[in-house]
N, CA and C atoms as an extended XYZ file, in Angstrom:
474
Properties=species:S:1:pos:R:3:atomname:S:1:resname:S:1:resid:I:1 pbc="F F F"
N        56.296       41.760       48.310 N   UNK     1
C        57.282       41.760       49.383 CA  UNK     1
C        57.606       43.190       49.804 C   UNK     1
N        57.913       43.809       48.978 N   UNK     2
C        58.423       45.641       49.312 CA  UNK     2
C        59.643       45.763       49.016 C   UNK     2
N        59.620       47.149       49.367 N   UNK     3
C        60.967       47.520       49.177 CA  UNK     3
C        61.635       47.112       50.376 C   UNK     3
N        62.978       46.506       50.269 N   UNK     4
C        64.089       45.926       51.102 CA  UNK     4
C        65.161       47.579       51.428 C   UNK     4
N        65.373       48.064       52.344 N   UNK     5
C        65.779       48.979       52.518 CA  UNK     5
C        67.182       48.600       53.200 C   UNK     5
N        68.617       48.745       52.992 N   UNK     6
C        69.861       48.371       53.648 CA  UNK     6
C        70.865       49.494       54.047 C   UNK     6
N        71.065       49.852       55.239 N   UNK     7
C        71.798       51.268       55.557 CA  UNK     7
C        73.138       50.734       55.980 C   UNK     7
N        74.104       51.398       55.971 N   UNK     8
C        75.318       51.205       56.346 CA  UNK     8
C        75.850       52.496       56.191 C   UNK     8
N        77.381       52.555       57.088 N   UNK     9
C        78.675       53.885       56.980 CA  UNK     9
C        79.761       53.163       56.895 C   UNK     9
N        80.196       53.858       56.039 N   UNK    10
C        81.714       53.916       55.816 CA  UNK    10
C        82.581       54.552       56.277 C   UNK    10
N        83.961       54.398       56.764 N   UNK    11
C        84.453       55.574       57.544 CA  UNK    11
C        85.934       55.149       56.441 C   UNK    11
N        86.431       57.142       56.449 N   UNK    12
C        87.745       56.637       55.594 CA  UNK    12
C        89.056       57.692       55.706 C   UNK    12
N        89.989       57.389       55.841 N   UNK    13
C        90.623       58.614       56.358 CA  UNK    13
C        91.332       59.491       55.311 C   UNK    13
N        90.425       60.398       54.876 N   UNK    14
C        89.997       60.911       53.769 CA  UNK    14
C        89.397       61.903       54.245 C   UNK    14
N        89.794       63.143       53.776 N   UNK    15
C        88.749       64.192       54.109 CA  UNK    15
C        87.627       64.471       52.972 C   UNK    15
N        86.292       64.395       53.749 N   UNK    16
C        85.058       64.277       52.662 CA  UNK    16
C        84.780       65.254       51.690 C   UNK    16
N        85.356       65.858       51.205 N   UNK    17
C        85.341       66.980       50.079 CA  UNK    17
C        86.176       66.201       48.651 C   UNK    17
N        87.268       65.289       49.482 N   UNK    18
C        88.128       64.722       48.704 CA  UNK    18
C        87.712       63.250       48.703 C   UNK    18
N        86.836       62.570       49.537 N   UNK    19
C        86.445       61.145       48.997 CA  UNK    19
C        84.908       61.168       48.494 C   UNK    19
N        84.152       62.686       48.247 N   UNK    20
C        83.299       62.818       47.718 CA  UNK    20
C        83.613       62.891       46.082 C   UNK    20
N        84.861       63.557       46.276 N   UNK    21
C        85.534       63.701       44.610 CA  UNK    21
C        85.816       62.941       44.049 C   UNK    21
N        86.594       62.230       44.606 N   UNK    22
C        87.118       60.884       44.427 CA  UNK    22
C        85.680       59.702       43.835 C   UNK    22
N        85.025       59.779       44.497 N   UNK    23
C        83.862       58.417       44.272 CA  UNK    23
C        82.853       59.381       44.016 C   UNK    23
N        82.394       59.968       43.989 N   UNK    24
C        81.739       60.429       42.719 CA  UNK    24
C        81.525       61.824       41.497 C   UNK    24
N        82.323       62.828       41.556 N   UNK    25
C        83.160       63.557       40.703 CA  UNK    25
C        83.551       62.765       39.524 C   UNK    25
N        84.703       61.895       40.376 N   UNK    26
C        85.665       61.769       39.194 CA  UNK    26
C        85.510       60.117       39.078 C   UNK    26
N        84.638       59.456       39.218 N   UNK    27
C        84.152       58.237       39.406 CA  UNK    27
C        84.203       57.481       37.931 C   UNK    27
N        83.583       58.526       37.012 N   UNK    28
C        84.057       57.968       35.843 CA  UNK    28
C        85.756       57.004       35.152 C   UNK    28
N        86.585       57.914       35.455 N   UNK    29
C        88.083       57.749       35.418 CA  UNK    29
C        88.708       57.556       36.841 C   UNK    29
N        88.304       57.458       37.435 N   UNK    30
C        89.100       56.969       38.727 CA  UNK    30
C        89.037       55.369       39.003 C   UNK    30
N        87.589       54.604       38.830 N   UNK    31
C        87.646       53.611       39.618 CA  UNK    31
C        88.106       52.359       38.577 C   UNK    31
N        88.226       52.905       37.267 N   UNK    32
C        88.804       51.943       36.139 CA  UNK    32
C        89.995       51.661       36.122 C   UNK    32
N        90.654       53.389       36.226 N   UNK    33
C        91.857       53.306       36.556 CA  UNK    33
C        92.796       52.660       38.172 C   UNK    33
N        91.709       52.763       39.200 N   UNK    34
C        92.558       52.064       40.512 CA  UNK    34
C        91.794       50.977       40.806 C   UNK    34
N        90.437       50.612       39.912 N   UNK    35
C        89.925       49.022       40.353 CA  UNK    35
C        89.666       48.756       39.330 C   UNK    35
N        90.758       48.220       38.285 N   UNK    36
C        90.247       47.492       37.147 CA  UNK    36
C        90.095       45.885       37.590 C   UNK    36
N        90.842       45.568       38.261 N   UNK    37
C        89.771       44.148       38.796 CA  UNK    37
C        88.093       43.871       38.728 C   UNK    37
N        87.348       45.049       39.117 N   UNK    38
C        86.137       45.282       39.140 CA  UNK    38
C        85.537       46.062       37.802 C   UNK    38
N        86.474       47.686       37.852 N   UNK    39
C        85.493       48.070       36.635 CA  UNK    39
C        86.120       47.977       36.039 C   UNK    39
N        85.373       47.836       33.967 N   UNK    40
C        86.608       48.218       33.243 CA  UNK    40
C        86.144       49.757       32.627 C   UNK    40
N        85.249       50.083       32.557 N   UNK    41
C        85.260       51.291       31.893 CA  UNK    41
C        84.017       51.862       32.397 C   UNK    41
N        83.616       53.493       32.582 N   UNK    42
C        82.055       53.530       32.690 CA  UNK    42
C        82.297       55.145       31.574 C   UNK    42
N        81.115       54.687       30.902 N   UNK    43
C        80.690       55.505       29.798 CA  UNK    43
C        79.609       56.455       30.018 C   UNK    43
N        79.744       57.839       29.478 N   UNK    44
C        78.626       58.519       30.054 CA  UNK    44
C        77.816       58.783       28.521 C   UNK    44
N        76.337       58.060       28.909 N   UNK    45
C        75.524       57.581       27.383 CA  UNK    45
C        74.208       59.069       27.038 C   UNK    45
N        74.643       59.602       28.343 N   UNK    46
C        73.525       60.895       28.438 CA  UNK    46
C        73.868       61.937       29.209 C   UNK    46
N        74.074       63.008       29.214 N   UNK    47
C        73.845       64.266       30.029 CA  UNK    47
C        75.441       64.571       30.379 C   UNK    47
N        75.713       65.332       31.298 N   UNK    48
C        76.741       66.149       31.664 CA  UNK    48
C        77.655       65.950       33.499 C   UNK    48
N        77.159       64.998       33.476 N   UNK    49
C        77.323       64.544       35.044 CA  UNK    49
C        76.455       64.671       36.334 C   UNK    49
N        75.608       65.551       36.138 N   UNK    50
C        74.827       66.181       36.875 CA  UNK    50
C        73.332       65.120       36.814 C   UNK    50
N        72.230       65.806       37.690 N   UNK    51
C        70.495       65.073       37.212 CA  UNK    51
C        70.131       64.585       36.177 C   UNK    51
N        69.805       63.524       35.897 N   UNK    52
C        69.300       63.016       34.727 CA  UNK    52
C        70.501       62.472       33.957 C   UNK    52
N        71.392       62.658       34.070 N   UNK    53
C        73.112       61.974       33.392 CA  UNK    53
C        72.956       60.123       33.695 C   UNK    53
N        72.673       59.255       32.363 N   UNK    54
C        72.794       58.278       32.333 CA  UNK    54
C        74.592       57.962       32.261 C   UNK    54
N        74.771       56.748       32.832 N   UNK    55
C        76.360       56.049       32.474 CA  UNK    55
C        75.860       54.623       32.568 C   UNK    55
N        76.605       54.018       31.641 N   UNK    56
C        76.327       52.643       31.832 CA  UNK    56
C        78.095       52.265       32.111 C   UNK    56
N        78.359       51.524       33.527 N   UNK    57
C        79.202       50.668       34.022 CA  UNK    57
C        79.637       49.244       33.556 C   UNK    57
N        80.703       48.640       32.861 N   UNK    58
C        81.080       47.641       32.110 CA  UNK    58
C        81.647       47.346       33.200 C   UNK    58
N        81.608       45.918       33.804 N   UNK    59
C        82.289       45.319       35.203 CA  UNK    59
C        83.550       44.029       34.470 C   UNK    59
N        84.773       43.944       35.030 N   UNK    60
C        85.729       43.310       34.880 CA  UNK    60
C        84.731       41.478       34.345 C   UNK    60
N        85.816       41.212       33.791 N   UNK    61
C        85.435       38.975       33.298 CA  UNK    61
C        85.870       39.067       34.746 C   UNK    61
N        84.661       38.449       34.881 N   UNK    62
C        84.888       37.419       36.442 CA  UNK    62
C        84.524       37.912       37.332 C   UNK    62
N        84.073       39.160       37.572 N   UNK    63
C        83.681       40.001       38.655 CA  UNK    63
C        82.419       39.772       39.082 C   UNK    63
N        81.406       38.928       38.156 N   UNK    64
C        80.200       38.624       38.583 CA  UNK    64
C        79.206       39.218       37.681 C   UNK    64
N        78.589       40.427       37.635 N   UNK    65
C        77.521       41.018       36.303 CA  UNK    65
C        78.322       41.597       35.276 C   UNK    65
N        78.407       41.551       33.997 N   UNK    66
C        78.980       42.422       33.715 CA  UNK    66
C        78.421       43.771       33.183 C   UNK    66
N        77.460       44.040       33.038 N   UNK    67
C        77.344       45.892       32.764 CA  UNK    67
C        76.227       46.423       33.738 C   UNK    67
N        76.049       47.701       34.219 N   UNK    68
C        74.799       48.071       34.742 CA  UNK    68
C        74.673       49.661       34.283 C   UNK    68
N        73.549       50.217       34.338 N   UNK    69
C        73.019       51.336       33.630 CA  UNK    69
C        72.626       52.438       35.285 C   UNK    69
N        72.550       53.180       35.318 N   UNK    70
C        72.381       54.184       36.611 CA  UNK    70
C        71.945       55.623       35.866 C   UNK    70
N        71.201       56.113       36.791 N   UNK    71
C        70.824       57.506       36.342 CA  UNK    71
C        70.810       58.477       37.677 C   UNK    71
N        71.493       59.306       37.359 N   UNK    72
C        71.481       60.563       38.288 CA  UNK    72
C        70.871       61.382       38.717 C   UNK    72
N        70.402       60.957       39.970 N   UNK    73
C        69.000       61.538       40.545 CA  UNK    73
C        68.679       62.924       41.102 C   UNK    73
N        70.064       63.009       41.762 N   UNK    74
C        70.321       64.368       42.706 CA  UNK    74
C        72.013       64.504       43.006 C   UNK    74
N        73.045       65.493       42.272 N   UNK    75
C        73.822       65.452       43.229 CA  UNK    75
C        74.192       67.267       43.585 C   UNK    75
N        74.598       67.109       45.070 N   UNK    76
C        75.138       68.212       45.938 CA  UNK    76
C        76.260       68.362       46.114 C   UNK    76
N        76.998       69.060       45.570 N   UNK    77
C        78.519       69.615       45.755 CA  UNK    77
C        78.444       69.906       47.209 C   UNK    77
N        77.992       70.997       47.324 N   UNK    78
C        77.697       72.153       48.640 CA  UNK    78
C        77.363       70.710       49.740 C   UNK    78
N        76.493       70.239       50.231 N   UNK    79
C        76.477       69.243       50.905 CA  UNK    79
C        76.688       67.654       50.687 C   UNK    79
N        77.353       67.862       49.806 N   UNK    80
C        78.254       66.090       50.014 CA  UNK    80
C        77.487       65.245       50.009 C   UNK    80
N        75.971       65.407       48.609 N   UNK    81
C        75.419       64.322       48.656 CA  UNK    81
C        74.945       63.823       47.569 C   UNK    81
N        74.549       62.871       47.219 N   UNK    82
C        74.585       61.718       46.035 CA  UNK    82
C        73.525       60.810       45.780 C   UNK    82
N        72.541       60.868       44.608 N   UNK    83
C        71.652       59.822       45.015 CA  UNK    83
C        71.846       59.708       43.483 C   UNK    83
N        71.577       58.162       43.190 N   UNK    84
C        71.495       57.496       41.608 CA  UNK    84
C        70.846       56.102       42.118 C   UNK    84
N        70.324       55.926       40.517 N   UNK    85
C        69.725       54.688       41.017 CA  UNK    85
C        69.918       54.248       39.317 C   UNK    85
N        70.387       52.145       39.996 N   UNK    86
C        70.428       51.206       39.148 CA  UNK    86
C        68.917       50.656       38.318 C   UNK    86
N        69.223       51.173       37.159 N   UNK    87
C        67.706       50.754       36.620 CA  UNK    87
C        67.854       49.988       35.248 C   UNK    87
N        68.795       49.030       34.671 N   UNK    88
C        69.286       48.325       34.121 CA  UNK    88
C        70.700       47.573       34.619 C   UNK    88
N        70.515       46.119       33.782 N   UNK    89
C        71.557       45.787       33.550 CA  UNK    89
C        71.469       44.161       34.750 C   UNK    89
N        72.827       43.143       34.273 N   UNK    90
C        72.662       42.008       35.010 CA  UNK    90
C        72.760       41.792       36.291 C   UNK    90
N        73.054       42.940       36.834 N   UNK    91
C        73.093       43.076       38.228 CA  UNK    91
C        71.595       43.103       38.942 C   UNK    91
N        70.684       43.324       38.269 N   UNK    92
C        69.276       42.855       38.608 CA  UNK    92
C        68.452       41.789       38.661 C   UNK    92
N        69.453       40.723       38.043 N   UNK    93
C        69.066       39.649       37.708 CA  UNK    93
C        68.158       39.005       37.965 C   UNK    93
N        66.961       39.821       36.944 N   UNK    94
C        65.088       39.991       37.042 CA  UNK    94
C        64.619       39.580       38.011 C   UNK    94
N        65.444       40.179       39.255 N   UNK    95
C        64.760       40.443       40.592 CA  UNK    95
C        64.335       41.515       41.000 C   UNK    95
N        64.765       42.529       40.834 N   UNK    96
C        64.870       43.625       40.607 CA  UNK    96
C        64.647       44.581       39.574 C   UNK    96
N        63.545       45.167       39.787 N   UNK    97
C        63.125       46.432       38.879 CA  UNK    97
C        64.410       47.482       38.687 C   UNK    97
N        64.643       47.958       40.065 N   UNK    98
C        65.742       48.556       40.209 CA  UNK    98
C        66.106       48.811       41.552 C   UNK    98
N        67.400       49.463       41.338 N   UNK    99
C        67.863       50.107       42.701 CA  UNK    99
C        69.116       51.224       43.183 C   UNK    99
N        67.873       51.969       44.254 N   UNK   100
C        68.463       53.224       44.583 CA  UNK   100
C        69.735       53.771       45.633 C   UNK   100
N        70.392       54.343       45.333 N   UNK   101
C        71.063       54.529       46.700 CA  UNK   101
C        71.598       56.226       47.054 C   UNK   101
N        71.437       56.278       48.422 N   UNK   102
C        71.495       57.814       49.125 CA  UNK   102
C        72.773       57.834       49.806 C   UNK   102
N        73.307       58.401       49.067 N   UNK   103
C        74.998       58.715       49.758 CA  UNK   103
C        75.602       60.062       50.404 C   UNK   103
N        75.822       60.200       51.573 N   UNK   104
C        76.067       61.453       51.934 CA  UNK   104
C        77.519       61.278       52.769 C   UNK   104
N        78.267       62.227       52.471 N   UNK   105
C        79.819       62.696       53.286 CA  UNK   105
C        79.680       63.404       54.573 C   UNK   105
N        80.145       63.247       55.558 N   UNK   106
C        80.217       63.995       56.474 CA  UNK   106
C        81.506       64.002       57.292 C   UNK   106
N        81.917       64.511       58.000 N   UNK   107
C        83.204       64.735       58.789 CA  UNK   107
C        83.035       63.613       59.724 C   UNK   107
N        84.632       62.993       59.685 N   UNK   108
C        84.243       61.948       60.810 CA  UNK   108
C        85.670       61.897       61.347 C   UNK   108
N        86.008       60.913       62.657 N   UNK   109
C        87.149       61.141       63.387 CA  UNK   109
C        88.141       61.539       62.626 C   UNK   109
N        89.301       62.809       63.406 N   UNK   110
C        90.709       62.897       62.646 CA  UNK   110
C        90.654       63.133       61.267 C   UNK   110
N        89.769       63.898       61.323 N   UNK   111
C        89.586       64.699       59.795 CA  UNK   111
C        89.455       63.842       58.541 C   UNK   111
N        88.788       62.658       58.847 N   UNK   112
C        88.233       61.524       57.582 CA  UNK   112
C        86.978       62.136       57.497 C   UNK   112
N        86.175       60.637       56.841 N   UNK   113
C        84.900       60.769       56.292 CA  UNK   113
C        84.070       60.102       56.991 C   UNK   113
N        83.128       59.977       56.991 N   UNK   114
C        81.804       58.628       57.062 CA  UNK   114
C        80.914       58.966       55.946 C   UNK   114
N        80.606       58.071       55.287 N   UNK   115
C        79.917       58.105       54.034 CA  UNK   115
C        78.374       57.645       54.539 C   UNK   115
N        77.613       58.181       54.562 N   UNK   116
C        76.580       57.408       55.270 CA  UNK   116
C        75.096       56.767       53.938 C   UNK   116
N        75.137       55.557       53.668 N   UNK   117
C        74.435       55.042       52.752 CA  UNK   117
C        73.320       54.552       52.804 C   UNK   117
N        72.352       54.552       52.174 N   UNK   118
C        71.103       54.062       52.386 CA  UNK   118
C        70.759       53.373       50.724 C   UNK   118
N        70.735       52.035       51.075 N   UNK   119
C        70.285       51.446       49.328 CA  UNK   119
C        68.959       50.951       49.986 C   UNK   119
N        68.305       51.162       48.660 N   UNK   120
C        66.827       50.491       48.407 CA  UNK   120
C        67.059       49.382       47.181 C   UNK   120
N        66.077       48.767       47.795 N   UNK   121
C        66.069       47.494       46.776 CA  UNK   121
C        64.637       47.423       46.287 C   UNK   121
N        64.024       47.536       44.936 N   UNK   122
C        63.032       47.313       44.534 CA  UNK   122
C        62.600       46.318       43.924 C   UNK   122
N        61.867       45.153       44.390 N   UNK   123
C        61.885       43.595       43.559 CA  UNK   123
C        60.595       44.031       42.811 C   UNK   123
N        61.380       42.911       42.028 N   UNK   124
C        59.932       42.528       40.588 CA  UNK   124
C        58.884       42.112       41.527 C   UNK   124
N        57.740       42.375       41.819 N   UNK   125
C        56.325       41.428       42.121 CA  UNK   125
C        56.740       40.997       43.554 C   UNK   125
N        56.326       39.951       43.676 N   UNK   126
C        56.003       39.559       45.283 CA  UNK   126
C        57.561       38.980       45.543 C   UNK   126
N        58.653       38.633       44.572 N   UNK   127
C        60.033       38.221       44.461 CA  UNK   127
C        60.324       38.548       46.367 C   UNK   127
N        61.027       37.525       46.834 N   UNK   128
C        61.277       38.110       48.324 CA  UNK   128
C        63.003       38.367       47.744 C   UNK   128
N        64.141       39.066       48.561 N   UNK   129
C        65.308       39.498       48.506 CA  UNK   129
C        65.693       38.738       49.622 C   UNK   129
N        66.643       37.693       49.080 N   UNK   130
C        67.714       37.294       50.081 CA  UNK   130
C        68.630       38.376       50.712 C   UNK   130
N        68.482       38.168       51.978 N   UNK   131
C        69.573       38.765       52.662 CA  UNK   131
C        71.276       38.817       52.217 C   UNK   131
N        71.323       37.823       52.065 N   UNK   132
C        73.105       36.794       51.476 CA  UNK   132
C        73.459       37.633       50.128 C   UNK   132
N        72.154       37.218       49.615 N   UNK   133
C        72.631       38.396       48.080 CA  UNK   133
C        72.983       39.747       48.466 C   UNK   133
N        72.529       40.363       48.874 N   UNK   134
C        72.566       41.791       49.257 CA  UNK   134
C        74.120       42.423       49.907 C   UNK   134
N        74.205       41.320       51.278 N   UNK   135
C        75.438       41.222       51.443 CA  UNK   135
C        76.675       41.126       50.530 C   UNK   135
N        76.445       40.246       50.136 N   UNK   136
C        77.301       39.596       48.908 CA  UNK   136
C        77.569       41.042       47.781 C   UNK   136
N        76.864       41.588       47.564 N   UNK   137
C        77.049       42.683       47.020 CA  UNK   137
C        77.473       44.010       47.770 C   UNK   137
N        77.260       43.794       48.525 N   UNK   138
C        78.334       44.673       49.181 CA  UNK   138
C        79.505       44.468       49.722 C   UNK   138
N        79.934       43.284       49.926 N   UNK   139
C        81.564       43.004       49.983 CA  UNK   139
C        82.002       43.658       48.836 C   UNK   139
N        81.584       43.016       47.518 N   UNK   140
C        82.005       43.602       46.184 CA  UNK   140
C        82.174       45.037       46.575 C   UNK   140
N        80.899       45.975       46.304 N   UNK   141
C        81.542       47.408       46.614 CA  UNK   141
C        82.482       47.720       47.725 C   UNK   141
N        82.563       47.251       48.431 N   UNK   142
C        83.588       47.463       49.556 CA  UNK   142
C        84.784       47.035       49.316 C   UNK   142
N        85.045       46.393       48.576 N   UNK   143
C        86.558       45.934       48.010 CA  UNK   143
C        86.984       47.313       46.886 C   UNK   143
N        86.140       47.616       46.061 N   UNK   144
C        86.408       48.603       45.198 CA  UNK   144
C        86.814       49.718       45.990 C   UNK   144
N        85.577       50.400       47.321 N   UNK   145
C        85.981       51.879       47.390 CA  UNK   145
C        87.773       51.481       48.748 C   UNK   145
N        87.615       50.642       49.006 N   UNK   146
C        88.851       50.361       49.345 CA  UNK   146
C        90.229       50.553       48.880 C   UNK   146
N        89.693       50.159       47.365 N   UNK   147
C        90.983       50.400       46.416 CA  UNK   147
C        91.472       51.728       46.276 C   UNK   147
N        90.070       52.257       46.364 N   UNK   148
C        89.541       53.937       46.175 CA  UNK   148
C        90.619       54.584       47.372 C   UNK   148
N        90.427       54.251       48.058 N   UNK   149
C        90.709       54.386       49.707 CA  UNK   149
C        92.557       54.997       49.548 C   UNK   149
N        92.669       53.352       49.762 N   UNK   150
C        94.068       53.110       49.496 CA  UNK   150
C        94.548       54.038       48.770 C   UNK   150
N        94.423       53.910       46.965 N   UNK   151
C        94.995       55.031       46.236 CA  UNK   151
C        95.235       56.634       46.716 C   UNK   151
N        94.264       56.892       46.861 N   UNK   152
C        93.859       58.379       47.884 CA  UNK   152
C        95.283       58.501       48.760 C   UNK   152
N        95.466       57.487       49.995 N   UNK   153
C        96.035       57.799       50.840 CA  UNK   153
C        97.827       57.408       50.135 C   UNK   153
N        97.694       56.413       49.299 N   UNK   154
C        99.284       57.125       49.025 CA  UNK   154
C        99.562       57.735       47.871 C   UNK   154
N        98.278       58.115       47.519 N   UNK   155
C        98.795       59.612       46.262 CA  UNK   155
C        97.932       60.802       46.931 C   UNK   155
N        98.543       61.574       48.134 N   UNK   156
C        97.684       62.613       48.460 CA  UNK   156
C        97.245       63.620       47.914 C   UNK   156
N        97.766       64.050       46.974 N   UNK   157
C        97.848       64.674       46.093 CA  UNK   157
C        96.697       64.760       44.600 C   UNK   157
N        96.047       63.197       44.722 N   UNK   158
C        95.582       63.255       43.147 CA  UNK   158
C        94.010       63.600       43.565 C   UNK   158
């Protein structure tokens, strides 16, 4: 089948230095602490935050998978950009070899963000990728960096 490729932006009124920090800086302790609905903890099992830094993600009872594994592919302070990719865990649910995603910050109206994303989806073998699933997984993340969102804007400060 191939790789399934899914792009989307986010826009957030957030200035991108600070929702780059926010979601992925401090991603470890931030999203447990303002979306424990979703995560409960993410552990860092290798490296220093940077390339090659494994974490494996423990997801809330009821949230749907519960753990996934990611490795740190590339990240850019200086240009606000982010790439890791899911290469364990039930969120693949042996459809998936794995999967990547390209995250970049940029300035967007009134001094927010647009996050601009690009996920790849890599299936096991000839496996085709429902559309619905894919979606479906991204409501999920979109409820989280929301939370993300929210917090941000009434603690300006953190």
């Amino acid at each position: 089948m191939g790789v399934f490729t899914h792009e989307m932006e986010v826009t957030a009124p957030i200035p991108p230095a600070k929702a780059f920090k926010a979601t992925v800086l401090d991603f470890d302790t931030l999203f447990p602490k303002v979306a424990p609905f979703a995560i409960k903890s993410v552990q860092v099992l290798e490296g220093n935050g940077g390339p090659g830094t494994i974490k494996k993600v423990t997801f809330a009872q009821g949230w749907g998978p519960s753990y996934l594994k990611q490795k740190v592919d590339e990240l850019d302070t200086d240009n606000l950009s982010y790439t890791y990719t899911v290469f364990e865990g039930d969120v693949l649910k042996n459809v998936l070899e794995k999967i990547s995603y390209e995250n970049k910050f940029v300035a967007g109206p009134n001094g927010g963000t647009i996050c601009m994303r690009t996920t790849k989806f890599y299936p096991v073998g000839d496996i085709e990728i429902k559309e619905e699933t894919i979606k479906e997984g991204m409501v999920k993340q979109a409820q989280v960096f929301k939370a993300i969102e929210d917090y941000l804007v009434a603690n300006p400060d953190a």
